[in-house]
C-alpha positions in Angstrom: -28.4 -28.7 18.4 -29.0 -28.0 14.4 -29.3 -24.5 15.4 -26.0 -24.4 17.4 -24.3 -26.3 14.3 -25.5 -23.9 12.1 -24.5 -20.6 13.9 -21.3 -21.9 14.3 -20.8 -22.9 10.2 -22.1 -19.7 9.9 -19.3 -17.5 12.4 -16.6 -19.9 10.7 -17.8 -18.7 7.2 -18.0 -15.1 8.6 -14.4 -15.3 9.8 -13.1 -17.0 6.6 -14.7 -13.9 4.8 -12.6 -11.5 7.1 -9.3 -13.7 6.6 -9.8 -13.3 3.0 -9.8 -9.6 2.8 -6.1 -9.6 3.8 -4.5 -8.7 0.2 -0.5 -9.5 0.0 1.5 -6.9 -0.9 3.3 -6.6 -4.5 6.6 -7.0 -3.3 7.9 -6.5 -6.6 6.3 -2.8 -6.6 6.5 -1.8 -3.3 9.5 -0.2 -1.5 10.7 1.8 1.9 12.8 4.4 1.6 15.4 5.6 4.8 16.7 9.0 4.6 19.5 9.9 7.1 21.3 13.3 7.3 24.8 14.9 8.2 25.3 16.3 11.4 28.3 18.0 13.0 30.5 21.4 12.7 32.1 19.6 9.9 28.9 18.2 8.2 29.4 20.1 5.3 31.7 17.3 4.0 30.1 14.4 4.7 26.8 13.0 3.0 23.1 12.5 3.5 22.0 9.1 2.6 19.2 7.6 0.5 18.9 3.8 0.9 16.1 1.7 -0.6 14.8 -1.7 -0.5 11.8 -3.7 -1.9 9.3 -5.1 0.2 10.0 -8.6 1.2 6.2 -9.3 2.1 3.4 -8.5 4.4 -0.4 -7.8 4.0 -3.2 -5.4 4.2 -7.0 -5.9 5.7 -8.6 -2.6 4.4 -11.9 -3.7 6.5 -9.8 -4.5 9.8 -7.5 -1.8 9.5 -4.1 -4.0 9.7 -0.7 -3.9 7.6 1.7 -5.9 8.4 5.3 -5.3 6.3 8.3 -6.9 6.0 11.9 -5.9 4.9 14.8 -8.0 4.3 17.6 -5.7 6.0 20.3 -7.4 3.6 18.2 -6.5 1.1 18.6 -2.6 1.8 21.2 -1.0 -0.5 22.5 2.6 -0.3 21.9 4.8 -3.4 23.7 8.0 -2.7 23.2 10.1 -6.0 26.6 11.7 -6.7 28.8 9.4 -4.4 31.3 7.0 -5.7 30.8 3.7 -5.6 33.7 3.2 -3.2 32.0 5.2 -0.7 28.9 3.8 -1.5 30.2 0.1 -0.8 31.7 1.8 2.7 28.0 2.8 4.0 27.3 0.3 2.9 29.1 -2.5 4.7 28.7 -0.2 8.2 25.2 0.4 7.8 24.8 -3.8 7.7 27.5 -4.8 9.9 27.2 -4.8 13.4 27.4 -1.1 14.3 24.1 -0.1 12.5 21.9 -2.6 11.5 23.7 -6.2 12.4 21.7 -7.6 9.8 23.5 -10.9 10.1 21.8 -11.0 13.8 18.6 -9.3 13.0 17.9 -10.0 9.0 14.0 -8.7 9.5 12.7 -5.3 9.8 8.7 -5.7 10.6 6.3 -2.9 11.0 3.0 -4.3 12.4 -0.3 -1.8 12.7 -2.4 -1.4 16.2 -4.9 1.0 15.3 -6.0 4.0 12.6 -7.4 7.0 12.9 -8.8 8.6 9.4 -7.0 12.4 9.8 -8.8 12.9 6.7 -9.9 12.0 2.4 -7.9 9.0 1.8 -5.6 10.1 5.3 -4.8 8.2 7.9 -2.8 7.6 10.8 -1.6 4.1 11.8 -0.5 3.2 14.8 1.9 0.2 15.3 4.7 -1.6 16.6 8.3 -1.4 14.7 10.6 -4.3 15.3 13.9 -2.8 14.0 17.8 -4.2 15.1 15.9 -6.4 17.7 14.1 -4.0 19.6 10.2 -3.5 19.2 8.8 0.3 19.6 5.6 2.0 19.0 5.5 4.2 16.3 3.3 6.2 14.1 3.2 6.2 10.1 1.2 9.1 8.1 -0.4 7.1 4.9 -1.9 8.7 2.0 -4.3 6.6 -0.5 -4.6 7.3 -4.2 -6.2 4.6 -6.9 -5.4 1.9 -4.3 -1.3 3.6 -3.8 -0.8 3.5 -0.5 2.5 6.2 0.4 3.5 7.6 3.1 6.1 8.4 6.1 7.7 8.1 9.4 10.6 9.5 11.7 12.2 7.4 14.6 15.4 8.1 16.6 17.9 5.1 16.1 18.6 5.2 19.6 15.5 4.3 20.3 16.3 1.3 18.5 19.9 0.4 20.4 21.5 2.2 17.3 24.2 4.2 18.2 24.3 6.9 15.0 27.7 6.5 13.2 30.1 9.3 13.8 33.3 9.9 12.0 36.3 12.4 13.0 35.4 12.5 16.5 32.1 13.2 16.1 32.6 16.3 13.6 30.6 14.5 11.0 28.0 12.3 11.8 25.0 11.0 11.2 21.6 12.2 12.9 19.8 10.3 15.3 16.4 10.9 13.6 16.1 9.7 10.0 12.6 9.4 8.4 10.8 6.5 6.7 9.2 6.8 3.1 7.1 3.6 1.6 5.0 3.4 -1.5 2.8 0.2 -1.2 1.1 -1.5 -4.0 -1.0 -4.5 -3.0 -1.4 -7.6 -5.1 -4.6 -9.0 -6.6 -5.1 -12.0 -4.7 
């Protein structure tokens, strides 16, 4: 019985161990970056778009091989170098409002890893599940390591995410279906 007793103390103490190589993010030093360009015969006047958020949370288990992030979609703001702010307030409000994002409905954008595969020094490939405008898909992110840095990228098709891409003049500027996902992660110390 002493010997059951103490294996188990001893797989409880194991596990804790494990738990507690889950680091937090820095949420105040890491962000995701969504780049979506023009499309269309008449593309020439409308405008790529850079928007950027912070992190709102999620951890890392180096030893397990898990992320899990979170993003506040509210919290995502267009940048647009070299657009005015009125135009900047109009992507704005349509990339939140119900015909993008429909953050009021979905306020959570959650990446969550399933596997990695080193592709190579400090490389890998993590494979996971993206929760996006209420709809969960698999999805693969390329990550790069560098004095504990952690950036990398990924495409997806907004359709594939019930996100019809916005289109303007009938269709002769819009946006593309594809855009790609940049992050630059910094974990916390505890």
């Amino acid at each position: 019985m002493t010997r059951v007793i103490t294996w188990a103390a001893a797989l409880l103490t194991c596990a804790g161990s494990l738990r507690a190589q889950a680091k937090p993010i820095d949420t105040e030093k890491s962000t995701m970056t969504v780049r979506v360009s023009k499309a269309g015969a008449f593309s020439a006047f409308g405008h790529d778009h850079d928007i950027a958020a912070l992190l709102s949370g999620g951890t890392v288990d180096l030893s397990a091989h898990r992320v899990e992030l979170r993003v506040d979609a509210k919290a995502l703001r267009v940048q647009d170098r070299g657009s005015s702010e009125k135009d900047r307030a109009d992507v704005q409000k349509t990339m939140l409002g119900p015909e993008v994002l429909d953050a009021e409905r979905y306020p959570q954008i959650v990446f969550r890893s399933t596997s990695a595969e080193s592709t190579g020094a400090g490389a890998w490939r993590v494979h996971g599940s993206l929760t996006l405008h209420g709809t969960s898909q698999p999805i693969d992110v390329e990550v790069l390591e560098k004095d504990g840095q952690y950036t990398g990228h990924a495409v997806l098709k907004q359709t594939d995410f019930g996100i019809k891409p916005v289109k303007v003049g009938g269709g002769a500027v819009r946006v593309k279906d594809e855009v790609r996902i940049e992050f630059d992660i910094r974990l916390g110390g505890k």
